[in-house]
C-alpha positions, 0 to 999 in steps of 0.5 A, a space after each residue: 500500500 502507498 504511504 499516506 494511503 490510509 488502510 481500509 477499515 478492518 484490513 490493518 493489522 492491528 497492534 497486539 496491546 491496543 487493537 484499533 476500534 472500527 466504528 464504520 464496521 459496527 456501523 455496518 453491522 448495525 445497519 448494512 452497508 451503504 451501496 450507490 447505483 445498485 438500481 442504476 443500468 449502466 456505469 461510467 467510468 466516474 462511477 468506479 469510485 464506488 462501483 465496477 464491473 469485471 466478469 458479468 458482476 458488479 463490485 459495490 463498494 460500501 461508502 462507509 465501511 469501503 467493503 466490496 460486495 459482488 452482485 449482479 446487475 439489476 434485471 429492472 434498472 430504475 434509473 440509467 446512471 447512479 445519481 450524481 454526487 451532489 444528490 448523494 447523502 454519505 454515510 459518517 465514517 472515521 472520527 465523525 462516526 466515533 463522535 456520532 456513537 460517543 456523543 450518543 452513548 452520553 446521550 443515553 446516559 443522559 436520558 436514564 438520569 432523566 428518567 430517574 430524576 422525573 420518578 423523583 420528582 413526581 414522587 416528591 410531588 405527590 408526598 408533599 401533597 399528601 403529606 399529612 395523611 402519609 404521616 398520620 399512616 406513618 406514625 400509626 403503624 410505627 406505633 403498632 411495631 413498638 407494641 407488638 415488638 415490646 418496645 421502641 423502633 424509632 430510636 436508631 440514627 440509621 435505617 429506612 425509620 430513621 430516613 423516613 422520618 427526617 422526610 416527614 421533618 421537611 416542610 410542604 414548602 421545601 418538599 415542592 422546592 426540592 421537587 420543582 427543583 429536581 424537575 428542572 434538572 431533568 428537564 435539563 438533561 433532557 435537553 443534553 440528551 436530544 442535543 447530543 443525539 442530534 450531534 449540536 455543539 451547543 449540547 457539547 458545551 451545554 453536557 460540559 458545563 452541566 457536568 464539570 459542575 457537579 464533580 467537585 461535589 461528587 469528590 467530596 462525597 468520596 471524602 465523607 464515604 467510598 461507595 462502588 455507585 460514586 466511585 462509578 459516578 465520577 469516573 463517568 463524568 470525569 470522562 464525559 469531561 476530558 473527552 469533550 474537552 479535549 477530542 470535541 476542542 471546546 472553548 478553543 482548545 486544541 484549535 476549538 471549532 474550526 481544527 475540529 472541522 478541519 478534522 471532521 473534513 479529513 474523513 467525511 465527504 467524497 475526498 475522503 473516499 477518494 484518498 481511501 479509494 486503491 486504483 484499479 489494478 490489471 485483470 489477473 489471468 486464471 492460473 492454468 489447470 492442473 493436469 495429471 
């Protein structure tokens, strides 16, 4: 292979400590491959960037994971010649389509944490409403326990009693503020979710902001207690942090924006295919038969 000439996903070979993810071959896998001019009746000699003839087949090549796949032609073409370029939606590939998983993975991410938080407030909600009868229900079968086990089952400073009682100490009007403010949030990641799903910078930013603020405090509740559920949860965002700090270029890092367009450049479009494309290469003649 000509140097410069990057390999086709899946055909390098990989490095025994740090194999290379192909996400153009899980792209593929999760949705097929990208073939043009399928239902096309005849080629042009342009067209042998993503599909020739040799031998009565035709070679497509899958614009995103540049896999060649034999099929015969059409027996009702719909159309004379593959669509021009300019009409052709290309698959992502490269760093774009790494972007495109990464960013929906936080995404989905996002939406569990939506959905907790939503539970939550709609919880808080209805128990500051009802408040006074949870508690009157709560106090009597705290009563009926202490008699029945012969003595008093509100006196620890830990436990589901202890817990429950220190939410029946807050006010209604604390109660809804928690609520409310428990709601805004996920509203809040609601709106990081669908922005990063779409793959909007404004949602990098936003998913930076929201959750660079929020790690201080998480370190600091490792300081007070180590659990495996906070451990988790700031190893998570410290990485949501540096990956879109550092491979999205925010805030003008590593070049910000425009070197992040630039890198997007390099490996989305039909240059990129084109830089990726091997040139056709002399028909092969058969090998002889072997004879007894």
């Amino acid at each position: 292979m000509s140097e410069g000439l990057a390999a086709p996903p899946g055909t390098e070979r990989p490095r025994r400590y740090l194999p290379k993810l192909r996400y153009e071959l899980i792209g593929c896998g999760l949705h097929g491959h990208e073939l043009l001019g399928t239902d096309a009746a005849r080629l042009r000699p342009r067209d042998a960037l993503f599909a020739r003839e040799a031998d009565g087949l035709r070679w497509y090549r899958c614009l995103r994971c540049d896999s060649w796949l034999p099929l015969p032609p059409p027996s009702q073409p719909a159309a004379e010649y593959p669509p021009p370029r300019e009409e052709v939606v290309l698959p992502l590939r490269g760093r774009p389509l790494r972007d495109r998983y990464v960013l929906r993975l936080i995404a989905l991410d996002r939406a569990l944490h939506f959905l907790v938080l939503g539970v939550l407030s709609g919880g808080l909600f209805l128990f500051a409403h009802n408040k006074a009868m949870l508690h009157a229900d709560f106090t009597r079968i705290l009563k009926d326990l202490q008699g029945g086990l012969g003595g008093p089952v509100n006196n620890s400073q830990h436990g589901i009693v202890h817990d429950l009682q220190r939410l029946f100490g807050v006010s209604i009007r604390n109660l809804y503020l928690i609520a409310a403010a428990a709601a805004a949030y996920g509203v809040l990641e609601a709106t990081e979710a669908v922005g990063l799903w779409l793959g909007r910078r404004w949602a990098e930013y936003l998913t930076f902001v929201a959750t660079a603020v929020f790690v201080p405090y998480e370190i600091y509740e490792l300081t007070r207690s180590v659990t495996w559920l906070k451990l988790l949860t700031l190893v998570i965002n410290l990485l949501i942090v540096i990956y879109l700090l550092l491979a999205k270029r925010l805030f003008g890092l590593r070049g910000g924006g425009r070197a992040e367009r630039a890198e997007r450049a390099q490996d989305y479009g039909w240059p990129a295919i084109e830089r990726a494309t091997p040139a056709p290469t002399a028909r092969i003649a058969p090998l002889p038969e072997a004879r007894d």
